[in-house]
C-alpha positions in Angstrom: 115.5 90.7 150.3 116.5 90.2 146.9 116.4 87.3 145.0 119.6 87.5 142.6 121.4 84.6 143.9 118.7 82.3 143.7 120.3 79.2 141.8 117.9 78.2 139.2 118.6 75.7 135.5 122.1 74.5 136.8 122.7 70.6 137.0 124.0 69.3 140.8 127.2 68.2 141.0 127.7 65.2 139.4 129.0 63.3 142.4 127.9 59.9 144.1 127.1 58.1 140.9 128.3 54.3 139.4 130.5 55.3 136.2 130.3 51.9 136.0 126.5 51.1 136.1 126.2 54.4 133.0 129.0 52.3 131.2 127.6 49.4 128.6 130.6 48.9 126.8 133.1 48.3 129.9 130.2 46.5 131.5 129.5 44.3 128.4 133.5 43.5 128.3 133.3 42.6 132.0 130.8 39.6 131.5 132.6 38.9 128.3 136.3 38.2 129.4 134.2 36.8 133.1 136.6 39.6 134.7 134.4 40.1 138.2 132.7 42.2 140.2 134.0 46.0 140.0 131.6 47.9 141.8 132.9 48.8 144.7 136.2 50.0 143.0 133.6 52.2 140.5 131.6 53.5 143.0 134.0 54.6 144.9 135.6 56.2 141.5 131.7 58.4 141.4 132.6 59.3 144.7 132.5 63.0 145.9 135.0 62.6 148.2 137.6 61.1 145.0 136.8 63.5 142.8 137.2 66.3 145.5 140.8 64.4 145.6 141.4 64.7 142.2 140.9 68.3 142.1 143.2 69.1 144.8 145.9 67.3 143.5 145.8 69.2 140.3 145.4 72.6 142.4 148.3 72.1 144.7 150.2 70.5 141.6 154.1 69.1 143.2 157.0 71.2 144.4 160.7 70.5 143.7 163.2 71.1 146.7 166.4 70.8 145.4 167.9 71.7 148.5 167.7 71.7 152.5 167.9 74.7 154.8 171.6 73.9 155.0 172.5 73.7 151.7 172.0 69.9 151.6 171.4 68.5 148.0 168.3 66.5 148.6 166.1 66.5 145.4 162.8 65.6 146.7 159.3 66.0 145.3 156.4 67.0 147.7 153.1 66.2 147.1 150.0 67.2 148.4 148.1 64.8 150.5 145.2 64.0 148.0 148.0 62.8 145.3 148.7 60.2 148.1 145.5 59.5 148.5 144.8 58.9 145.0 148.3 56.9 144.7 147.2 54.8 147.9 144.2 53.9 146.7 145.4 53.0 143.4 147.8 50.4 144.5 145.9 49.1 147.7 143.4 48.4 144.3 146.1 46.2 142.6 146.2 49.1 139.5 150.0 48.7 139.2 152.1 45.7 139.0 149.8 43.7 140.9 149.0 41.6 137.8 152.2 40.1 137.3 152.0 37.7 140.5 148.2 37.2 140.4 146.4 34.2 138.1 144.3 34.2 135.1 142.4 36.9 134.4 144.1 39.4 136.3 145.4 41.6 133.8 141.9 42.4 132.3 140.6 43.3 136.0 143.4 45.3 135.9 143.0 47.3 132.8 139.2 47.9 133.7 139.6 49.0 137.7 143.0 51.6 136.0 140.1 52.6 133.2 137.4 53.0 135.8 140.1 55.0 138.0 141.8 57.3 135.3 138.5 59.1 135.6 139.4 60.2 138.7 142.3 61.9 138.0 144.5 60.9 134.9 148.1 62.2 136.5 148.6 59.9 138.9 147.9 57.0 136.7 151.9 57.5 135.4 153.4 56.5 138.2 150.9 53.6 138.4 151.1 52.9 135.2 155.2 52.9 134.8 155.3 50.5 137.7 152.9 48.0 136.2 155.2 48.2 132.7 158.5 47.8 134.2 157.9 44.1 135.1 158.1 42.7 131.6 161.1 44.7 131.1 163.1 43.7 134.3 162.0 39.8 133.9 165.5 40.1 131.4 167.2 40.0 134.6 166.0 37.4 136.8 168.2 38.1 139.7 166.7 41.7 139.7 163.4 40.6 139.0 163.3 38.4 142.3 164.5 40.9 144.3 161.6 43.4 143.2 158.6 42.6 141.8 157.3 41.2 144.7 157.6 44.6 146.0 156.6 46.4 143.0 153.5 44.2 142.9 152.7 44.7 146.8 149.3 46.5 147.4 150.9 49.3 149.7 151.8 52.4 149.4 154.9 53.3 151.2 156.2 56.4 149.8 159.8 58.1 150.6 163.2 57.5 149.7 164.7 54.8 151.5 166.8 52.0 150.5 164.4 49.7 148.1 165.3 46.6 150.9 163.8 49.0 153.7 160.5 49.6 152.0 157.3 47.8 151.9 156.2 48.5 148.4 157.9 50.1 145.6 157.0 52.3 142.4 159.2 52.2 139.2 159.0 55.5 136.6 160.9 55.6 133.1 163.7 57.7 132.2 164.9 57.4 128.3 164.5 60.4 126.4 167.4 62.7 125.6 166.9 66.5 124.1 168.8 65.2 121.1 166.5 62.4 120.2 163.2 62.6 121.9 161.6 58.9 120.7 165.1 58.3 118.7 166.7 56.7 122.1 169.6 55.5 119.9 171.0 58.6 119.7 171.2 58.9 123.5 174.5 59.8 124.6 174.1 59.1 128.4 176.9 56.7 128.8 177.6 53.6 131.1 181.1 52.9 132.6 181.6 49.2 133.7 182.7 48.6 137.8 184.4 46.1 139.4 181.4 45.3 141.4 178.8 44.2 137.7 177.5 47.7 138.1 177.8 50.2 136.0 178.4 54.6 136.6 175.9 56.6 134.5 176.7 59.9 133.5 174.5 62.1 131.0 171.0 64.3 131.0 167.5 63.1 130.6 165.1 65.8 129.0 162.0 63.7 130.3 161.9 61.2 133.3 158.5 59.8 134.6 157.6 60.3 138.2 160.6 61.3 139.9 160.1 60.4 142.9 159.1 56.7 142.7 162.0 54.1 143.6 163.4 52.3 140.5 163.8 53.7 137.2 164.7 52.1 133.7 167.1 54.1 131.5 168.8 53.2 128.7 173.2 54.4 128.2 175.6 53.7 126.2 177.7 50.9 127.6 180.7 49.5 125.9 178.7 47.3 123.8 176.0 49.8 122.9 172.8 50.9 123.8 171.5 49.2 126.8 168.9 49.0 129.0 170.0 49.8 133.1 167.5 49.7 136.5 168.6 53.1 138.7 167.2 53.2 142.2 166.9 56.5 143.8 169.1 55.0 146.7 171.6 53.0 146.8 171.7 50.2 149.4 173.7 52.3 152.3 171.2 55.0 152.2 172.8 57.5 150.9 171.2 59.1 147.4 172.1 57.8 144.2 173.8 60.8 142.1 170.6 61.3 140.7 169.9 65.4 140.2 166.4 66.7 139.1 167.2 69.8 137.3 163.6 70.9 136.7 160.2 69.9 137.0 158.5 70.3 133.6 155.8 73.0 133.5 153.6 70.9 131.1 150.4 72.0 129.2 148.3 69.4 131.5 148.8 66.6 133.6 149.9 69.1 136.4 149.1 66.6 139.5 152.2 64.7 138.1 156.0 65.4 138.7 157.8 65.1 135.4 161.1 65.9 135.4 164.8 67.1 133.5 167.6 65.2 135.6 171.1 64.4 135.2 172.9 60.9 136.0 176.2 62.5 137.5 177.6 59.3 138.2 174.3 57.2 139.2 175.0 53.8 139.9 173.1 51.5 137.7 172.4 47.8 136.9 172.3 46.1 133.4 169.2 44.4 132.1 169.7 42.3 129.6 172.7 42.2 127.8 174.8 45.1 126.4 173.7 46.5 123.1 170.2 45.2 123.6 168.7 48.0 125.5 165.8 48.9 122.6 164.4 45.2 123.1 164.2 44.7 127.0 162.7 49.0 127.2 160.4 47.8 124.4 158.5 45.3 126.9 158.1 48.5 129.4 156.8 50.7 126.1 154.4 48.3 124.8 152.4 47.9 128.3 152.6 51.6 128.8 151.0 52.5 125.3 147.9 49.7 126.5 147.7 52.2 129.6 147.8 55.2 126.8 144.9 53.5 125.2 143.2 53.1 128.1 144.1 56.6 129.5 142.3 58.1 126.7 139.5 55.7 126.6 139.0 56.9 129.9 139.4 60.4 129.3 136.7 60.4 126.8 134.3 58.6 128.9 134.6 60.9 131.9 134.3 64.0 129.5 130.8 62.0 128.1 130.0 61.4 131.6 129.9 65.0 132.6 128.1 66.1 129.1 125.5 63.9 129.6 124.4 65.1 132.8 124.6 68.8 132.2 122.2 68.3 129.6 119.9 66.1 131.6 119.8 69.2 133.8 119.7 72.0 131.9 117.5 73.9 130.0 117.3 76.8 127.6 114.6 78.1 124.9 111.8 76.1 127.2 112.9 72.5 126.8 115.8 70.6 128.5 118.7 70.1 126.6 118.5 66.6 126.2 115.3 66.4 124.6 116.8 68.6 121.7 117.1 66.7 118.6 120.5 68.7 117.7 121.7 67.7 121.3 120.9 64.2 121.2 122.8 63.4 118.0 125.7 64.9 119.4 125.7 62.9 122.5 124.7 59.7 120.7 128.0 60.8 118.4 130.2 61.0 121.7 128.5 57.8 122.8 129.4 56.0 119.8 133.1 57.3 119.8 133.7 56.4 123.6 132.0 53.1 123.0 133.9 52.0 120.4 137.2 53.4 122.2 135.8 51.4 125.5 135.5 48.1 123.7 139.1 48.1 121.9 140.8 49.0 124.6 139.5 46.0 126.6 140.0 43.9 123.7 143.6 44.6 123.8 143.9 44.0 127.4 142.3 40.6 126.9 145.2 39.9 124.1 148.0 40.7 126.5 145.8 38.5 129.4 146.5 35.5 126.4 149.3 36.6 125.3 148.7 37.5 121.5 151.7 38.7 120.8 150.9 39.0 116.8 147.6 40.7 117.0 148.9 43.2 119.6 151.9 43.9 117.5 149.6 45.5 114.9 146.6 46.4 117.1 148.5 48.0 119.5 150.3 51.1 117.5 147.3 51.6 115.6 144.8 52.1 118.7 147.5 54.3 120.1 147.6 56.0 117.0 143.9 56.8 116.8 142.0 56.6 119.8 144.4 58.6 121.7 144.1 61.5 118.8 140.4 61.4 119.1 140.2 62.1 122.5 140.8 66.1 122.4 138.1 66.0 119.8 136.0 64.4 121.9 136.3 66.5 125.6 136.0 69.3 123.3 132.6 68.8 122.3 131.6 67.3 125.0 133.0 70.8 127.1 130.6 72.5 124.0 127.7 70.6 125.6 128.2 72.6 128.8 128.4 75.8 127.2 130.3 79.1 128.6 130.4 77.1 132.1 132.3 74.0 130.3 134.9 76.5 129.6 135.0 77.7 133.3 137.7 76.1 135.8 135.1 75.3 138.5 133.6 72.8 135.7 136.1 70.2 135.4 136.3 70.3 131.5 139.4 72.4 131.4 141.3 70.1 133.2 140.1 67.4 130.6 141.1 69.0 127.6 144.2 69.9 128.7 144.7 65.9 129.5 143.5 64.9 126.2 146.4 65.2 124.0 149.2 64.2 126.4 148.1 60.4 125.5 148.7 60.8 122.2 152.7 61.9 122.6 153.4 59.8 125.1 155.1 56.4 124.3 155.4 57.8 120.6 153.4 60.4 119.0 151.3 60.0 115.8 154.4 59.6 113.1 156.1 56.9 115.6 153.4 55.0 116.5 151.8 55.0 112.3 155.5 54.3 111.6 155.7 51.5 113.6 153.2 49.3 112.0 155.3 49.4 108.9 158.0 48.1 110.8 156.0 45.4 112.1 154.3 44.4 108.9 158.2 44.4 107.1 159.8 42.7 110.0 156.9 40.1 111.2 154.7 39.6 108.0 152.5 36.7 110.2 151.2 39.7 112.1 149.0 40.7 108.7 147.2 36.9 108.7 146.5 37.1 112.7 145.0 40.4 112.4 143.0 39.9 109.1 141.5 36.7 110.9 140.2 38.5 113.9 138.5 41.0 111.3 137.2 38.3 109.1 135.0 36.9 112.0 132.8 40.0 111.4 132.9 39.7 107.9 129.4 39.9 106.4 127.3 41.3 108.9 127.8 45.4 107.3 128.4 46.6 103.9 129.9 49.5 105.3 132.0 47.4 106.9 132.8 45.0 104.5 134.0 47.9 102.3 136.6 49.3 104.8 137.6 45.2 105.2 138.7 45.3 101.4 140.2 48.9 101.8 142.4 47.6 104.7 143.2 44.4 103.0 144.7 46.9 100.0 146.4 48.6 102.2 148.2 46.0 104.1 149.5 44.5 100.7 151.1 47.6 99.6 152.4 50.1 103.0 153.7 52.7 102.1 155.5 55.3 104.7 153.6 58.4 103.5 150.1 56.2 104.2 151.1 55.1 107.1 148.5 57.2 108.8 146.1 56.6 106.6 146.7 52.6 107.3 146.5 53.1 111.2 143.6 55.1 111.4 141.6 52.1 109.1 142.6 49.2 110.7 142.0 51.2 113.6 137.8 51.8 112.7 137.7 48.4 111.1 138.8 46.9 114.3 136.6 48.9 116.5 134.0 47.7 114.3 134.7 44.8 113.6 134.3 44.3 117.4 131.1 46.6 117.8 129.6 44.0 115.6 130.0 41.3 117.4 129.5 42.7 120.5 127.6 45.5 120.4 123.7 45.7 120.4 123.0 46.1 116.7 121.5 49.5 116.3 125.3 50.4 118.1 127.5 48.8 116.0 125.1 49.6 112.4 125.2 53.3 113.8 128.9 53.1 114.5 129.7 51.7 110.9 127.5 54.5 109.0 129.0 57.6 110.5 133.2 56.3 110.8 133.1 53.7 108.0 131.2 55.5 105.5 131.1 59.0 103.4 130.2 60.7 106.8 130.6 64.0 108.2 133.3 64.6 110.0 132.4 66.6 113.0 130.3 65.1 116.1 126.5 65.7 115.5 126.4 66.4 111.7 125.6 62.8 110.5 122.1 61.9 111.9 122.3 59.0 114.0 119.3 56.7 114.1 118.0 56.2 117.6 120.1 59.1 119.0 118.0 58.8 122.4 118.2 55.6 123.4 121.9 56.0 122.4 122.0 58.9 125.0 119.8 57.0 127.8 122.4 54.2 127.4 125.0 56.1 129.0 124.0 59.2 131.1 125.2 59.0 134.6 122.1 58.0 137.3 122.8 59.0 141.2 
C-alpha cells in the first residue's frame, strides 16, 4: 500500500470550541456592563453542527420564483433549510427585536449574543438585524407599533407569507434606496398617493431592498407633503399579495446566504409613519441601530477570521518549528489581536450607550466606528487568510467566504464619504455632541503619551472640520476612542501596545511594528477545544 494520502502537519477542524472562552475583550465587557451568562448561546456558536449550517446556507445561496407552474405571479424566496436553521435559532436567542420589550440591560445582551452569532454566518444577521432596527422607527406610529412589535419581538420563527395577524412572529427588512440616489434618499422618486381609507398606494422601483421575504418593510415615497417614511407588508390583511414585485435578486460580491433584492411598488398599499415630509427622521432611528449591527458585524467578522488564524498556526508547522512559535508569526497575530480587541471593546461600548440612551456620544461615536472599524475589517481577514497560507485561499477553508463578507459592512448604512460626512453634520448641527465626547476621552487622559498626543490632535480637529478632513477626523476619534477605552479597560501591556502601533509613527501593515509581548498577546486569544 502506499502511503500518499497519509494526512500529516494540517490543523483539525476548528469545531467544538467556546469563541467566547478565547475572547478577553467580549468577555471583559460582559462582567463590565453585568450583561450575564452567554455560554450556552457561544458554545453552541463553536459548534460543528452551526458552522456546518453556515456553510450550507452560503452553498445553496436563495432562489427567486417569480412565478408558479400556472403562470401565477407569486414572488417568493426559497431558502435552504440551514438558513432557517440559522434564522430560528437567532430569534428563539432574542437577537432581533427582542430587546425592545425586555428590561435593563437587554440591549447589551443583545449586541454580545448577535456579535457572538455573526460568526456563524454574517448573512443571515440582516434580516435579524433590520427587524431589531425597525422598532425605533415604527414607535412614530403608536397605533402601528402596538399592533407589531410584540410580534416583531416574539422569540419564534414562523416564516411564510401570510397576513401579519395570522403569524406568530414577524421579521421586518428595509427598502429605501433608489438607482438615482443610492444613500441620497431625497431624491427618491417612488411616490405615495393618499386613500380614502389613511393608506396610501406606492408606485416606484427600489434598486436595493433587505431580505425580501420577511413581513414588514420600511420605505420612504414621495407623499404630497414630501418625503416620508411608510410600513409595507408583504400581504395585505385579506391574504392576497401586496403589489409588491421582486424584479431580481442581486448577485452580490458576498453575503450570498442572503436575498437582497431589485423590486417595484406597482401600487403597494402602504402606511405612513410619522408625518408627511418627515420620512429622513423617523428611517433615521432604523439607520442608526442598523450601523450599531454594522459595527458589530465587522467586529465579529474580524474576530472569527483571528479565530481561525490562530489555530492554524497552533497546528502547523513548516521549516521544523510550529508556526506559532515563530517570532514573525507571533507579531502578526498579536497585531490582529490588538485590532479585533480594540474593535471588540468599542463596539460594546456603543451598545452600552444605546442600553443608556446617550444620545450625544452615539451621535459622534457612532459614524466614526462605522467609518473605521468596518474598513479595517478586509484588512484584517486578509492577513489573517495569509496566516493559513495557499489553503486560506482555498474554498474548503472558510476564509474566502470571510473576505468576501468583509467589506459589505462598510457600504451598508452609508459607505466611508457618508458616514465621515456625517460627523460634520453632527458637529454643525448639535455642537454639545463635541463636549460629551471629549469628556468620555478625558477620563483616560494621562495614562499614555501616545495617547495624549492623538487627544490634542483630535481636540484640533474638532475645532476646525473641514469636509475634505472629514476622514481624517473619523478615523482619529475613532483610535482615540478605542484607546481611550483600551486604557481603562484593557490589561496594560494591551492598551500600551495598542497605543504604540495605531497612535504613534507606526508601520502600517500587520506585523511590521514589533509588539512587546507578542505571545502572551497570541495565548490570550487562540481558540482551545
Amino acid at each position: 500500500m502506499f502511503g500518499t494520502h497519509r494526512v500529516t502537519n494540517q490543523p483539525p477542524p476548528l469545531s467544538g470550541f467556546d469563541p467566547l472562552a478565547c475572547d478577553p475583550a467580549l468577555g471583559s465587557a460582559l462582567t463590565r456592563y453585568a450583561v450575564g451568562d452567554l455560554t450556552a448561546l457561544a458554545e453552541e456558536a463553536g459548534s460543528a453542527e452551526a458552522r456546518e449550517h453556515g456553510r450550507l446556507a452560503n452553498e445553496h445561496p436563495p432562489q427567486l420564483r417569480t412565478h408558479d407552474r400556472y403562470g401565477n405571479r407569486i414572488d417568493e424566496v426559497e431558502f435552504h433549510p440551514s438558513w432557517h436553521w440559522l434564522m430560528s435559532r437567532a430569534v428563539e436567542h432574542g437577537l432581533h427585536a427582542a430587546p425592545w420589550t425586555r428590561g435593563p440591560g437587554a440591549h447589551l445582551r443583545r449586541a454580545a449574543g448577535f456579535y457572538l452569532w455573526s460568526q456563524v454566518e454574517p448573512g443571515h444577521s440582516c434580516p435579524i438585524s433590520m427587524t431589531y432596527s425597525a422598532v425605533p422607527a415604527l414607535r412614530y406610529n403608536p397605533e402601528l407599533a402596538a399592533q407589531h412589535v410584540p410580534k416583531l419581538a416574539a422569540t419564534e420563527y414562523d416564516f411564510g407569507l401570510r397576513p401579519p395577524a395570522e403569524k406568530t412572529a414577524l421579521l421586518a427588512g428595509m427598502s429605501m434606496t433608489e438607482k438615482q440616489g443610492g444613500s441620497d434618499v431625497r431624491a427618491n422618486t417612488t411616490t405615495a398617493e393618499p386613500l380614502a381609507d389613511g393608506s396610501y398606494r406606492l408606485v416606484g422601483h427600489k434598486w436595493f431592498t433587505s431580505a425580501p421575504m420577511n413581513d414588514l418593510f420600511l420605505t420612504l415615497a414621495q407623499a404630497p407633503g414630501g418625503l416620508s417614511c411608510f410600513l409595507v407588508p408583504r400581504v395585505l390583511p385579506d391574504g392576497s399579495r401586496n403589489e409588491i414585485r421582486v424584479q431580481r435578486l442581486k448577485d452580490k460580491l458576498g453575503n450570498k446566504s442572503n436575498a437582497s433584492a431589485e423590486i417595484e411598488y406597482t401600487g403597494a398599499i402602504g402606511h405612513l409613519i410619522g408625518e408627511e415630509g418627515r420620512g429622513v427622521r423617523c428611517i433615521i432611528e432604523m439607520v442608526s441601530m442598523t450601523r450599531l449591527d454594522c459595527v458589530l458585524g465587522s467586529a465579529a467578522n474580524i474576530r472569527v477570521a483571528l479565530s481561525e488564524a490562530a489555530h492554524h498556526v497552533q497546528h502547523r508547522s513548516a521549516f521544523g518549528e510550529r508556526l506559532v512559535d515563530l517570532p514573525l508569526m507571533q507579531n502578526v497575530l498579536a497585531d490582529l489581536a490588538l485590532e479585533s480587541e480594540a474593535a471588540t471593546t468599542l463596539a460594546m461600548r456603543l451598545a452600552a450607550a444605546v442600553e443608556q440612551g446617550e444620545h450625544d456620544l452615539l451621535r459622534l461615536a457612532l459614524p466614526a466606528a462605522k467609518f473605521y472599524v468596518c474598513k479595517r475589517a478586509p484588512a484584517v481577514v486578509a492577513e489573517a487568510l495569509e496566516c493559513l497560507g495557499g489553503n486560506g485561499y482555498v474554498e474548503e477553508s472558510g476564509m474566502p467566504r470571510l473576505y468576501r463578507e468583509a467589506p459589505l459592512m462598510s457600504i451598508w448604512e452609508g459607505s466611508g464619504n457618508v458616514t465621515a460626512l456625517d460627523l460634520l453634520r453632527a458637529l454643525a448641527k448639535q455642537p454639545s455632541t463635541k463636549d460629551v465626547l471629549v469628556a468620555e476621552l478625558d477620563a483616560a487622559a494621562g495614562a499614555n503619551a501616545h495617547y495624549d498626543a492623538a487627544l490634542h490632535r483630535l481636540r484640533a480637529e474638532l475645532d476646525s472640520p473641514a469636509p475634505e478632513r472629514a476622514r481624517a477626523l473619523a478615523e482619529l476619534l475613532a483610535l482615540t476612542l478605542q484607546s481611550s477605552l483600551l486604557l481603562r479597560c484593557a490589561p496594560t501591556h494591551v492598551a500600551e501596545a495598542f497605543a504604540a502601533t495605531r497612535l504613534a509613527d507606526a508601520g502600517r501593515t500587520f506585523g511590521s511594528t514589533p509588539i512587546p509581548g507578542a505571545r502572551t498577546l497570541v495565548d490570550r486569544i487562540a481558540p482551545t477545544r
